[in-house]
C-alpha positions in Angstrom: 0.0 0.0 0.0 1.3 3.2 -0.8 0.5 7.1 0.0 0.2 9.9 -1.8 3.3 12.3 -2.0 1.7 15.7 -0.6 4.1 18.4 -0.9 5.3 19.7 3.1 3.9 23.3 3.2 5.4 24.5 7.0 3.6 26.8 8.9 3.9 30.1 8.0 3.1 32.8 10.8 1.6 36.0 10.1 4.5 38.5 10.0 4.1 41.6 12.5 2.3 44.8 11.3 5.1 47.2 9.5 2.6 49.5 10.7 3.4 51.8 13.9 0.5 54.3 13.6 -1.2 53.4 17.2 2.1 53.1 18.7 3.4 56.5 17.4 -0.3 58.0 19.0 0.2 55.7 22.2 3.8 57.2 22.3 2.2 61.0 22.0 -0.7 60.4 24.2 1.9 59.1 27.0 4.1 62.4 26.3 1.1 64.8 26.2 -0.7 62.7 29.7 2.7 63.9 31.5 1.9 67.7 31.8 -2.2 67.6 30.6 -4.9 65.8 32.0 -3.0 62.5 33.1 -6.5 60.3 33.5 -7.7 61.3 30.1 -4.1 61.2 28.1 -2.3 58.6 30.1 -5.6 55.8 29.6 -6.4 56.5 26.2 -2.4 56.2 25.1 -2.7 52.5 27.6 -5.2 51.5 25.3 -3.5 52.5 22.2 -0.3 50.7 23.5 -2.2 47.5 24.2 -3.9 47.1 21.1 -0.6 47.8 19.1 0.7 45.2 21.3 -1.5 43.1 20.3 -1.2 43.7 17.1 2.3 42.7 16.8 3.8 46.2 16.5 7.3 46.8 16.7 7.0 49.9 19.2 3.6 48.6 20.9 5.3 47.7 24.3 6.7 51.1 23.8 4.2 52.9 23.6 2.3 50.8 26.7 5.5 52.1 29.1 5.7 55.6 27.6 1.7 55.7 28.6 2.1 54.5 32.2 5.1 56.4 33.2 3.0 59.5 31.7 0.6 58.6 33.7 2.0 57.9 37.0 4.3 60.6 36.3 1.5 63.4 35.3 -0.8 62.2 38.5 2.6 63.0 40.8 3.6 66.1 39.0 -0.2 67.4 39.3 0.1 66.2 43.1 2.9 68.5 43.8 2.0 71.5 42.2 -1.2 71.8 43.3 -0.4 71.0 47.0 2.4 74.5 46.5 -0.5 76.3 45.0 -2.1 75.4 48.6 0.6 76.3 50.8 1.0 73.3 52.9 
C-alpha cells in the first residue's frame, strides 16, 4: 500500500504589522498625559499601547511604558503642584 506524495507546506506565521500608527499615538498620548490631563491622556495612550501590542507592533510595548510612566508621572507632577499652589 502506498501514500500519496503531498508536498510539506510549514507553517507560515503572520509577520508583524510594519505598521506603527497606534504606537506612534500611544507614544504621543503618553508624552502629552505627562503635563495635561493625566487620566484622560495617560488611559487613552494605555489603550492605544495594548492594542498595538496586540497587534504585533514593533513599538507597541513602547508605547504601553511611555503611557504609564505619563501617567504615573502626570498624576505625581499634578500632586505636587497643586499642593504648593495650597501652601502646605
Amino acid at each position: 500500500m502506498s501514500y500519496p506524495n503531498y508536498p510539506n507546506q510549514p507553517y507560515q506565521p503572520q509577520p508583524p504589522n510594519p505598521s506603527n500608527t497606534l504606537s506612534i499615538v500611544g507614544i504621543v498620548l503618553g508624552c502629552v498625559a505627562f503635563l495635561f490631563c493625566p487620566p484622560l491622556f495617560g488611559i487613552a495612550g494605555i489603550i492605544c499601547g495594548a492594542i498595538a501590542t496586540s497587534k504585533g507592533e514593533r513599538l507597541g510595548k513602547t508605547a504601553l511604558g511611555v503611557s504609564i510612566a505619563g501617567l504615573v508621572g502626570g498624576l505625581i507632577l499634578g500632586f505636587v503642584v497643586f499642593q504648593g499652589m495650597q501652601g502646605i
